[in-house]
C-alpha positions in Angstrom: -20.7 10.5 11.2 -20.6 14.4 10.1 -21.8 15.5 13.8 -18.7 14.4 15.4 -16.2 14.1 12.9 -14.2 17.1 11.4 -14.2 16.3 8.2 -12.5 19.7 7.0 -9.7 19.4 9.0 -8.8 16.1 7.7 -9.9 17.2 3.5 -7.0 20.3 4.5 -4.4 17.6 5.2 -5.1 15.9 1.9 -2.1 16.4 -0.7 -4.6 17.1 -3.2 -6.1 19.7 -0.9 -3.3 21.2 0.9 -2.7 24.4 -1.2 -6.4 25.0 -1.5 -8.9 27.7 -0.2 -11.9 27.4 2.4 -14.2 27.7 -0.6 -12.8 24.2 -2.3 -12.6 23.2 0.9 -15.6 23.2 1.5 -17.0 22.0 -2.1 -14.8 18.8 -1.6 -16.8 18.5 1.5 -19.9 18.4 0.2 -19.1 16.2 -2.7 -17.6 13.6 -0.1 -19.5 10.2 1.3 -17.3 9.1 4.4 -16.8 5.4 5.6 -15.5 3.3 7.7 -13.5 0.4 6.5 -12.3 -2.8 8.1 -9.0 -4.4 7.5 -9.3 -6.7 4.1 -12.2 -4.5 2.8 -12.6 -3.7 -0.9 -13.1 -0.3 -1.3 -12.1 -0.7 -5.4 -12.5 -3.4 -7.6 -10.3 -3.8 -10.6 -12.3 -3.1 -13.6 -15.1 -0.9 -12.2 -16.5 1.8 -14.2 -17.9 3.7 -11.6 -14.8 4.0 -9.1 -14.9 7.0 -7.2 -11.9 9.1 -5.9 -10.6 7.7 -2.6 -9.3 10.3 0.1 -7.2 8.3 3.1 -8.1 10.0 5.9 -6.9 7.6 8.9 -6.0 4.2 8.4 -3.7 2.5 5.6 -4.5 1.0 2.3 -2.7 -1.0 -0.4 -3.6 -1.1 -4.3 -3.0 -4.4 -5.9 -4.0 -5.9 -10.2 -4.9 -9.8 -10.3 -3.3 -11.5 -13.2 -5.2 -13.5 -15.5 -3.9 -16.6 -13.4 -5.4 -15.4 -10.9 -2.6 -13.8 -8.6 -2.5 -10.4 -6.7 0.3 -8.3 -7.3 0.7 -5.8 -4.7 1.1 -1.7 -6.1 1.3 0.6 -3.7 1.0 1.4 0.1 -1.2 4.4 0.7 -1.3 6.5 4.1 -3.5 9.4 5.5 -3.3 12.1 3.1 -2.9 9.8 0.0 -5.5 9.5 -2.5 -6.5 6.9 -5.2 -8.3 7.0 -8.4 -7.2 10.5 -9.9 -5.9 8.5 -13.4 -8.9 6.8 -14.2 -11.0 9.4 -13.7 -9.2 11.8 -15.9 -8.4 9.3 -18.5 -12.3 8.3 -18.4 -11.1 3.6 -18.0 -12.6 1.5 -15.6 -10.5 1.1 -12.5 -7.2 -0.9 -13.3 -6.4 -1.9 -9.8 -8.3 -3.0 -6.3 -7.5 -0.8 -3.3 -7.6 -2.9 -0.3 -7.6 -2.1 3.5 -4.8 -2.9 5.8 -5.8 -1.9 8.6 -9.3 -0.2 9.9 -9.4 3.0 8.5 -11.8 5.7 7.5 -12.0 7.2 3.7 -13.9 10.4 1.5 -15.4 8.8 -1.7 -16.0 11.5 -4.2 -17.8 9.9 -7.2 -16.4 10.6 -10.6 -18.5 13.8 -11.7 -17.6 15.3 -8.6 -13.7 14.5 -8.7 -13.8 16.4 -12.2 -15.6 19.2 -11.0 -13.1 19.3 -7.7 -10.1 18.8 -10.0 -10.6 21.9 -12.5 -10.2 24.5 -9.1 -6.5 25.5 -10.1 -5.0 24.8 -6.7 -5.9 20.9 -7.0 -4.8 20.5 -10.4 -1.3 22.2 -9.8 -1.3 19.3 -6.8 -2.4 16.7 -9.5 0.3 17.8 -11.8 3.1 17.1 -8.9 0.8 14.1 -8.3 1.3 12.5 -11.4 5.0 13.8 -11.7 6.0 11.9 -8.1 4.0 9.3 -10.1 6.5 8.6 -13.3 9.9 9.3 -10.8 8.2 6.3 -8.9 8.3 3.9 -11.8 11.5 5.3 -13.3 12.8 4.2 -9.5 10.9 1.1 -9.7 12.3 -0.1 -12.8 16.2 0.5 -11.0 15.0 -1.6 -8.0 12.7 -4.1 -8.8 14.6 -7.3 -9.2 15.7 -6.7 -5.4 12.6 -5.8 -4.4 10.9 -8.9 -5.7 12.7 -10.9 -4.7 12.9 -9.8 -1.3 9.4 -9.8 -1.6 9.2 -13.7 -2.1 11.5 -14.7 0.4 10.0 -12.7 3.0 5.9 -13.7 1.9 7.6 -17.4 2.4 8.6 -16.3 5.9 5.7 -14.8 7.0 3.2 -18.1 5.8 5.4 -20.0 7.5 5.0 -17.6 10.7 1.4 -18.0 9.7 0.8 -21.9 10.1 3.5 -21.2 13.6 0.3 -20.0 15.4 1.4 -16.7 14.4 3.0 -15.7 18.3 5.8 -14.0 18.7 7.2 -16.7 21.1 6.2 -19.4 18.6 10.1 -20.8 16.6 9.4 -21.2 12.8 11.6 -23.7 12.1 13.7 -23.0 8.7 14.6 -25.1 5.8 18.5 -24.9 4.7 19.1 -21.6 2.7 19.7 -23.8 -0.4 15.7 -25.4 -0.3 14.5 -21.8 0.9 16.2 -20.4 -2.3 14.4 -23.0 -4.4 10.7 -22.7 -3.4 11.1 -18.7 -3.2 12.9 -18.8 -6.8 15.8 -17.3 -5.5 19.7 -17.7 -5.4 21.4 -18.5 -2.0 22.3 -15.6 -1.6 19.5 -13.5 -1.7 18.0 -15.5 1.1 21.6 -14.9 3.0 21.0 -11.3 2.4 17.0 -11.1 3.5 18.2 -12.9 6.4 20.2 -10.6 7.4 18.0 -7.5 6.6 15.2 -9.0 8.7 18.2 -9.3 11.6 19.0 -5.7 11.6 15.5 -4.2 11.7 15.1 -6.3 14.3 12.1 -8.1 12.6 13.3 -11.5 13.3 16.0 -12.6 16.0 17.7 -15.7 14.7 18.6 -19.4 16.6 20.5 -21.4 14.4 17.9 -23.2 11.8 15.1 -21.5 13.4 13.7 -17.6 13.7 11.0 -15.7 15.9 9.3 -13.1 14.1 9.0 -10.2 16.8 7.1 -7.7 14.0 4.8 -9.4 12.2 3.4 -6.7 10.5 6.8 -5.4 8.9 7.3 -8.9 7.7 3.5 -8.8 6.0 4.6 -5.5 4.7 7.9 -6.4 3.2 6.2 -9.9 1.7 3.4 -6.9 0.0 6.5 -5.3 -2.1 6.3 -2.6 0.4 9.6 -0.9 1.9 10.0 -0.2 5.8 12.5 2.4 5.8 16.3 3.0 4.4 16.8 -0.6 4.5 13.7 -1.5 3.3 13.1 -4.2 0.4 14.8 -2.0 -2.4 18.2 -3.1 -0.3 
């Protein structure tokens, strides 16, 4: 894949990378193993000893922990330029998520003695100190938001199965339970549904025809059921 794929340009658009020199440049380079991924791949597993550093460099992928129960709790959405795997490696703990792609996408792996080497050049740990920082304003956010965002969450990961077992097409009605039973199964009150309702109206997501919907963007819907947001009226509304 080296022959005709430019890997430098892609390491220089990496956050971690972006103030650095052609010299780390070019040891990041060599320290790298690129792959291709296909949507749903593991790339991580929760509790591996051995995970490596993941560099984004096309594609999208999402971070999720399983519960002892057995449930995946969705993390974080990571785009190109991201990276994944910085804290574990530093702090010297198996991994304590999966990363998971969304879509086909195409990643640097940089095992864990390399990724410590790479992080002690000054201009990558200067990134991983505003990094981490962007890291603990997230949760400090989080922690404002995420009673709305959960439960948007549910409503919308109700929506979207039932879009699912529709034939998942776009000119396929999912027919809709009264707000009342939707707010049961979802865990909700009335009007949270009321307001998700009308979120998904206004990004155009879904149109609305009395006790039924058409789901015209599947994919922010799947995003949205994740815990991800879509914009200024994401799922922190």
């Amino acid at each position: 894949m080296r022959e005709d794929f430019n890997l430098k340009e892609y390491l220089r658009a990496q956050f971690l990378l972006k103030s650095s020199d052609n010299d780390t440049i070019e040891l990041a380079r060599t320290m790298a193993r690129v792959e291709k991924v296909k949507a749903e791949d593991y790339l991580v597993i929760q509790g591996d000893k051995t995970s490596p550093l993941v560099l984004l460099l096309t594609g999208q992928l999402r971070t999720c922990v399983l519960t002892e129960d057995g449930r995946e709790l969705p993390l974080h959405m990571l785009h190109a330029g991201d990276a994944t795997g910085a804290v574990s490696i530093i702090q010297g703990i198996p991994s304590t998520k999966n990363v998971v792609a969304v879509k086909p996408s195409v990643v640097a792996l940089i095992n864990r003695a390399d990724a410590r080497r790479l992080f002690s050049a000054p201009t990558v740990t200067r990134e991983l100190n505003a990094m981490f920082a962007s890291l603990i304003q997230g949760v400090i956010t989080e922690q404002n938001t995420t009673g709305s965002a959960k439960s948007t969450a549910r409503v919308c990961a109700i929506l979207y199965a039932m879009f699912r077992e529709a034939g998942s097409k776009q000119d396929s009605p999912v027919e809709l339970p009264t707000h009342s039973s939707l707010a049961s199964v979802a865990q909700v009150s009335r009007e949270t549904v009321t307001r998700v309702l009308g979120l998904l109206s206004r990004r155009e997501i879904i149109v609305k025809e009395r006790q039924r919907i058409f789901v015209r963007k599947p994919e922010a819907l799947q995003l949205l059921a994740s815990g991800s947001t879509i914009g200024p009226e994401g799922a922190g509304e």
